[in-house]
C-alpha positions as CSV (number, residue, x, y, z in Angstrom):
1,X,-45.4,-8.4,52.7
2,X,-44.8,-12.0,52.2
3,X,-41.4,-13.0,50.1
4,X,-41.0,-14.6,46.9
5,X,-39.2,-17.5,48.3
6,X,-42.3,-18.0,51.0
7,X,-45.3,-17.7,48.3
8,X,-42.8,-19.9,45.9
9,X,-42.2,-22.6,48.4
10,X,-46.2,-22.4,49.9
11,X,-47.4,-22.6,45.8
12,X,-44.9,-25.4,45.0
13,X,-46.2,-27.3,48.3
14,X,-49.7,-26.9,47.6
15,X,-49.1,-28.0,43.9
16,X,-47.6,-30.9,44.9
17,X,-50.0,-32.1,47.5
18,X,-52.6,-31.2,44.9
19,X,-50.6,-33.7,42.2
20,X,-50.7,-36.5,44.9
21,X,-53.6,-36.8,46.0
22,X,-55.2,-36.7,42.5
23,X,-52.5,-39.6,41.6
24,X,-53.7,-41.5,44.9
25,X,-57.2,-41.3,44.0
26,X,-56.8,-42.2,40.5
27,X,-54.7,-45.5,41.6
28,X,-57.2,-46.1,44.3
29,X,-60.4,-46.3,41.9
30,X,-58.1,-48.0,39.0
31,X,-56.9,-50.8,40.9
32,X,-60.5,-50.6,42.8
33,X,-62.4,-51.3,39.1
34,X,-59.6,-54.1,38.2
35,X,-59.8,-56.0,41.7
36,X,-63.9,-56.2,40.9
37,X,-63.5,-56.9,37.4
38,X,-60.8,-60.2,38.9
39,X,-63.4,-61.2,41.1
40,X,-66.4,-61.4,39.0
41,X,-64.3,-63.1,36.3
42,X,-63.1,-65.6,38.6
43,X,-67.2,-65.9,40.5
44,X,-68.1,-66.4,36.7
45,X,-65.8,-69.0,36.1
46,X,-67.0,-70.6,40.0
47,X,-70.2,-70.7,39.0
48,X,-69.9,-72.0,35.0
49,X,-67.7,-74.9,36.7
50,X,-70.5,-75.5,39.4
51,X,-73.0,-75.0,37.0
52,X,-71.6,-78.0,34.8
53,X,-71.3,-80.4,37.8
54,X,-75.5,-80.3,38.7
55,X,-77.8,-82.2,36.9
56,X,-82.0,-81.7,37.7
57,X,-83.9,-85.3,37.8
58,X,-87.1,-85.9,36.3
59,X,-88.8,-85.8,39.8
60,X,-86.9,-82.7,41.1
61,X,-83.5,-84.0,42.9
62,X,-80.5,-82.1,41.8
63,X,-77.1,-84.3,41.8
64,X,-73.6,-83.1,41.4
65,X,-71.0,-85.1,39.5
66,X,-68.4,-85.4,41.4
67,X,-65.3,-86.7,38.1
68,X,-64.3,-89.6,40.8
């Protein structure tokens, strides 16, 4: 027969590995989703500015303005 103290200790152990590993995950796929979210903002924001700065001629030739 196993003690109290021993199933105490193995419950409170198991709980607790339990609690961080779902805490680790969580953080993990949080900071995952924000990370993407940054990037795409900012590969929006790349591509608006590029966007702005190409003009299409009349007979097909793309040019880029270049603010100089």
């Amino acid at each position: 027969m196993k003690s109290i103290r021993f199933r105490l200790t193995a419950f409170l152990l198991l709980g607790t590995l339990a609690l961080t590993f779902i805490s680790t995950a969580v953080l993990y796929f949080y900071l995952r989703y924000a990370f993407v979210r940054q990037l795409d903002r900012s590969l929006e924001t790349q591509g608006s500015m590029l966007a702005a700065a190409v003009q299409m001629n009349l007979d097909g030739k793309i040019s880029f303005e270049t603010g100089s």
